[in-house]
DODOMAR-465680 format. One record per atom (N, C-alpha, C): residue in one letter; x, y, z. Coordinates in steps of 0.05 Angstrom, whole numbers, padded with zeros to 5 digits, always signed. Layout:
DODOMAR-465680
AXYZ/...
END
This chain:
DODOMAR-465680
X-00201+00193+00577/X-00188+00203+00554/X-00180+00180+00536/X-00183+00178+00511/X-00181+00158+00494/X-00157+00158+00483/X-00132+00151+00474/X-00105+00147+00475/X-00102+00134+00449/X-00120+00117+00450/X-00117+00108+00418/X-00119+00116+00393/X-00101+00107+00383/X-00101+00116+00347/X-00121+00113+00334/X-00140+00133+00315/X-00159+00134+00300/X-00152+00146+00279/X-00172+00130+00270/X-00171+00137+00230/X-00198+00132+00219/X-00202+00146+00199/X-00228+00152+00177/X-00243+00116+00176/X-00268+00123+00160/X-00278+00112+00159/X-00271+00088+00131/X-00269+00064+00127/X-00264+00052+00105/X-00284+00054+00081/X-00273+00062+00052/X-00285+00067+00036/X-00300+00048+00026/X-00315+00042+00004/X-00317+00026-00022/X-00307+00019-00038/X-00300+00037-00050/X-00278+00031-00075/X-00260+00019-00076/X-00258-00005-00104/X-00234-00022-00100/X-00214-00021-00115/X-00221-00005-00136/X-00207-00005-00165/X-00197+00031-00175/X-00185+00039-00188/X-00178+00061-00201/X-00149+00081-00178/X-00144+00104-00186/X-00125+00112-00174/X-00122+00111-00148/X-00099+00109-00144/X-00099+00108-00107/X-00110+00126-00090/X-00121+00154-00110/X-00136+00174-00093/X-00158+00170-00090/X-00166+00153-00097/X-00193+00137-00098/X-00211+00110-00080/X-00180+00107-00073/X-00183+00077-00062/X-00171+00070-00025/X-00167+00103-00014/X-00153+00104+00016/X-00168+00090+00021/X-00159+00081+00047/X-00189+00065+00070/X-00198+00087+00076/X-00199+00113+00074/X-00225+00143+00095/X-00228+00143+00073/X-00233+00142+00046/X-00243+00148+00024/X-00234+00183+00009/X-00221+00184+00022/X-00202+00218+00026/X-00190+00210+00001/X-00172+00233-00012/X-00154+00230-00029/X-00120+00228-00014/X-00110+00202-00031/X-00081+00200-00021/X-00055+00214-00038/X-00055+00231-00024/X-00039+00250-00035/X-00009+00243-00041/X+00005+00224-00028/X+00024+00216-00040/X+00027+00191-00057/X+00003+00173-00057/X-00001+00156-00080/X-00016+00163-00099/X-00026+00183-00100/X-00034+00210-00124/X-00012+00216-00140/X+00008+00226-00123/X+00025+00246-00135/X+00045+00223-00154/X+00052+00201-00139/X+00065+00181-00149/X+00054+00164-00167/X+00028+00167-00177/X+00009+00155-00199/X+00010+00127-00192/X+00005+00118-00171/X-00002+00088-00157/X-00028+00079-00168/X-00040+00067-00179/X-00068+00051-00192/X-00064+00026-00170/X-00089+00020-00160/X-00102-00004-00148/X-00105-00018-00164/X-00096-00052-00170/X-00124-00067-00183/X-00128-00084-00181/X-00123-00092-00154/X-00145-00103-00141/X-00139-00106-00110/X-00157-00114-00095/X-00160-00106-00062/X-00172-00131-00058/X-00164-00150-00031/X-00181-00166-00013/X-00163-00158+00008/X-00176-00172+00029/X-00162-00173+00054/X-00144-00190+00053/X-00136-00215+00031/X-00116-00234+00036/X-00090-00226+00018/X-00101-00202-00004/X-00078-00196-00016/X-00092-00171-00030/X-00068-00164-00044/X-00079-00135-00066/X-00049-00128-00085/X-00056-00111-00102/X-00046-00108-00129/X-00044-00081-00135/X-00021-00068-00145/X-00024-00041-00157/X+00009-00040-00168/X-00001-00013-00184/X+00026-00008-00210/X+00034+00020-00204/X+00056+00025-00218/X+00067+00054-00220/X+00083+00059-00234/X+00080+00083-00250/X+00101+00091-00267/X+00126+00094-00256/X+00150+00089-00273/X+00174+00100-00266/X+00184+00128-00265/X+00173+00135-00292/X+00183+00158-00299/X+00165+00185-00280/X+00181+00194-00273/X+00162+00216-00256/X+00169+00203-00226/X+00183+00184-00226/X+00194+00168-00190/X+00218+00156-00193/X+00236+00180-00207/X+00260+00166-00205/X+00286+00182-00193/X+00303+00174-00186/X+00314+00187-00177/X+00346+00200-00198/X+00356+00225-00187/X+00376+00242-00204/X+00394+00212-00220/X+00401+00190-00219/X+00414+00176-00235/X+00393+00155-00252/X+00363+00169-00260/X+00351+00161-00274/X+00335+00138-00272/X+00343+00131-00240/X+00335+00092-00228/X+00305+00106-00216/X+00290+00085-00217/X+00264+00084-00196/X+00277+00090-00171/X+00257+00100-00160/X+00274+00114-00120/X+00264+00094-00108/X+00282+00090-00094/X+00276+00071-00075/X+00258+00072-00051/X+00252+00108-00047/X+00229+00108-00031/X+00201+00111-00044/X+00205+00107-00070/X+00181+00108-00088/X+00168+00081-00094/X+00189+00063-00088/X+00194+00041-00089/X+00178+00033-00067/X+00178+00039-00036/X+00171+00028-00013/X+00144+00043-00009/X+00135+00069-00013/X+00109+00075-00017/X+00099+00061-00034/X+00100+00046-00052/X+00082+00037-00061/X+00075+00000-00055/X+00102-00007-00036/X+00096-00021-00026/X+00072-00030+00004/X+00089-00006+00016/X+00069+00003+00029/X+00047+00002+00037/X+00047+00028+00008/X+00008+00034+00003/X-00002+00005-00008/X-00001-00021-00015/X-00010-00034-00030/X-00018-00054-00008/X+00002-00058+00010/X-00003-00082+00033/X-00032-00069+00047/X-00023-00035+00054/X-00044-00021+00073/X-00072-00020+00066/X-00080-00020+00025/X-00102-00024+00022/X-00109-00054+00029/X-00098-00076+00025/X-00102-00100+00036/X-00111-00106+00069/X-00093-00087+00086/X-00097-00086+00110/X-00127-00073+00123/X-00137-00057+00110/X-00159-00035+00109/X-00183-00054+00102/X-00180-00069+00076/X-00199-00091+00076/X-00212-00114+00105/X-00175-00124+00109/X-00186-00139+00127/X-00193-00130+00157/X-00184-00105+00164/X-00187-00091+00195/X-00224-00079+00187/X-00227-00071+00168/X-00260-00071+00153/X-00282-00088+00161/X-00265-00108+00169/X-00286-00140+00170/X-00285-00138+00205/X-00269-00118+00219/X-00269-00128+00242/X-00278-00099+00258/X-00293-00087+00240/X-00305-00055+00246/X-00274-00040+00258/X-00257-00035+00245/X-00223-00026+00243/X-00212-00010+00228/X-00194+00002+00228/X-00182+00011+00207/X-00141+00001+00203/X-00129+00004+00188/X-00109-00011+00188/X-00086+00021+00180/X-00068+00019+00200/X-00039+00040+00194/X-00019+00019+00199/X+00008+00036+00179/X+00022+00024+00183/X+00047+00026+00202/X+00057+00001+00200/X+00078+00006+00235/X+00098-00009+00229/X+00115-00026+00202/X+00128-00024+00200/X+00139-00032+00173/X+00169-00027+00159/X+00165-00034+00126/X+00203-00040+00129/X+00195-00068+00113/X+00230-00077+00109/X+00230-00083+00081/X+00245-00072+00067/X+00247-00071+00039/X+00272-00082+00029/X+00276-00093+00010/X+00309-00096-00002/X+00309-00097-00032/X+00322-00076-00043/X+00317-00070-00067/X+00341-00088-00082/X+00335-00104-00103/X+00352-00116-00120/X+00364-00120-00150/X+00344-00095-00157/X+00353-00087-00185/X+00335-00060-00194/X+00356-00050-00204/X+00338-00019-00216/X+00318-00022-00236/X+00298-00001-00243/X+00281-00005-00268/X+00285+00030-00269/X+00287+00033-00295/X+00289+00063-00313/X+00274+00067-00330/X+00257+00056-00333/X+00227+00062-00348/X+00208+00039-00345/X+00191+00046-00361/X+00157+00023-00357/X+00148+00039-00330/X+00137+00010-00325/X+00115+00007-00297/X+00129-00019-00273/X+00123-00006-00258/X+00136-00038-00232/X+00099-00041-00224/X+00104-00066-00215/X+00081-00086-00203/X+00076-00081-00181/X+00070-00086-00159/X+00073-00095-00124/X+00046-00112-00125/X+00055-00137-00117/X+00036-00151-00104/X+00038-00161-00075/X+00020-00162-00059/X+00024-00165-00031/X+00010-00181-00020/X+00014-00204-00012/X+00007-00223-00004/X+00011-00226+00032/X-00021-00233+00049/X-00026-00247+00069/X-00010-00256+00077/X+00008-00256+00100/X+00026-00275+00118/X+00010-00281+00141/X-00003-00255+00157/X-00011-00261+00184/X-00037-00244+00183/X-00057-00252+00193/X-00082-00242+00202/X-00090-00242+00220/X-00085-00214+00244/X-00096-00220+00264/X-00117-00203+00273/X-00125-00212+00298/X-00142-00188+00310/X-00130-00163+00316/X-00096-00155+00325/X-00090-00130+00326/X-00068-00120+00303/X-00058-00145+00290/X-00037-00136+00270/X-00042-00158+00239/X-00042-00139+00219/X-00041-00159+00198/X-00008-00156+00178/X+00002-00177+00173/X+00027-00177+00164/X+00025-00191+00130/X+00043-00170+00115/X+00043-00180+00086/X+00068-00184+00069/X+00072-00201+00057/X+00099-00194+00044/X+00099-00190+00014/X+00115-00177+00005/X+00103-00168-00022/X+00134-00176-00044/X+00124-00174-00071/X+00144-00161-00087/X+00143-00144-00107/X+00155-00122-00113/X+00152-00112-00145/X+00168-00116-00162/X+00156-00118-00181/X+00163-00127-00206/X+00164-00119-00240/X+00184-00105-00250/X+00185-00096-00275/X+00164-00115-00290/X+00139-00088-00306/X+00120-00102-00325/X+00137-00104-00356/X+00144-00094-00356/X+00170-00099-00374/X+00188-00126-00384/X+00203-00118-00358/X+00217-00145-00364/X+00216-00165-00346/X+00188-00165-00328/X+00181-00189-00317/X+00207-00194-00293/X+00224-00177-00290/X+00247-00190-00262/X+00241-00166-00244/X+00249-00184-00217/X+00241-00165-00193/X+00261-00149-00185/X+00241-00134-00175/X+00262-00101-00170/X+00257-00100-00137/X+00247-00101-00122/X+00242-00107-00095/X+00225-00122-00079/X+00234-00136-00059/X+00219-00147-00030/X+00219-00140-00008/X+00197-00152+00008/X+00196-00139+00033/X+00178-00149+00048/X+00167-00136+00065/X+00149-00140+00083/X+00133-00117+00095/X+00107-00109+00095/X+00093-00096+00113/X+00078-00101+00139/X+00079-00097+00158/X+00063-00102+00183/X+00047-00073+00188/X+00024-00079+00195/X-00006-00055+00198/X-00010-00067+00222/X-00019-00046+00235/X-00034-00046+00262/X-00064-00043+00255/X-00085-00059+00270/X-00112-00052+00270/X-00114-00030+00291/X-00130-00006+00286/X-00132+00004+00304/X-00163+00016+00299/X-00186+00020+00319/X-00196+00036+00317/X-00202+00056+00301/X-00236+00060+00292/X-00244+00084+00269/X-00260+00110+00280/X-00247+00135+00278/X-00267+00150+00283/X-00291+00160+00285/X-00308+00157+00313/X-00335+00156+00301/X-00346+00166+00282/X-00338+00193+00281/X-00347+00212+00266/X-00336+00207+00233/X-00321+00197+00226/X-00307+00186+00205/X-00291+00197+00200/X-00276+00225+00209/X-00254+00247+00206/X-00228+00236+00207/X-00216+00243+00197/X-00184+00233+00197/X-00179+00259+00210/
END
């Protein structure tokens, strides 16, 4: 009996909405809904934006869990790249965030940058950042597990 964690097959796509750009090539339904754009993907780092408006919370601030999905999602397409190269797929397993200033409109940044590459875990640390006014609104860190891809490519 096989015990281990599986996941879809890694897509192509490197660019356009996040429903576009999962590693199973599936649509991501909560970086859909949250209007997350990719733009750009390697395995050593990756890049994506999001609106505020439409992810904010009742005192009008960006949410802070809107905030960490998209941190998240941004390390995980990075992670998907590089678990890709090692016939893999990449979930995530753990997220430390610390939010340091609100944004109430525009777009925030997340960029996520390579700390660790390994054969079973790849680790990233990221920040986002008001396109706006250029100051950061959160940091953190993601860690992904490599794990195994469905033969069949099914999630």
């Amino acid at each position: 009996m096989n015990t281990k964690p599986t996941v879809g097959n890694i897509g192509e796509t490197t660019t356009g909405k996040a429903g576009e750009t999962r590693e199973t090539g599936k649509p991501g339904e909560a970086g859909t809904k949250l209007g997350i754009e990719i733009r750009a993907i390697t395995a050593e780092s990756a890049e994506a934006t999001m609106p505020v408006v439409g992810n904010r919370q009742p005192y009008g601030l960006l949410h802070g869990g809107a905030t960490a999905l998209l941190a998240e999602h941004t390390a995980s397409v990075a992670a998907g790249a590089w678990a890709a190269t090692h016939g893999m797929a990449a979930v995530g397993a753990n997220l430390t965030i610390t939010h340091v200033r609100p944004a109430q409109s525009g777009t925030v940044r997340c960029t996520a940058q390579a700390q660790h590459l390994g054969r079973r875990t790849a680790v990233y640390a990221f920040q986002v950042v008001s396109e706006t006014s250029g100051k950061l609104i959160s940091f953190g860190s993601v860690s992904c597990q490599l794990v195994a891809k469905n033969p069949d490519g099914a999630s």
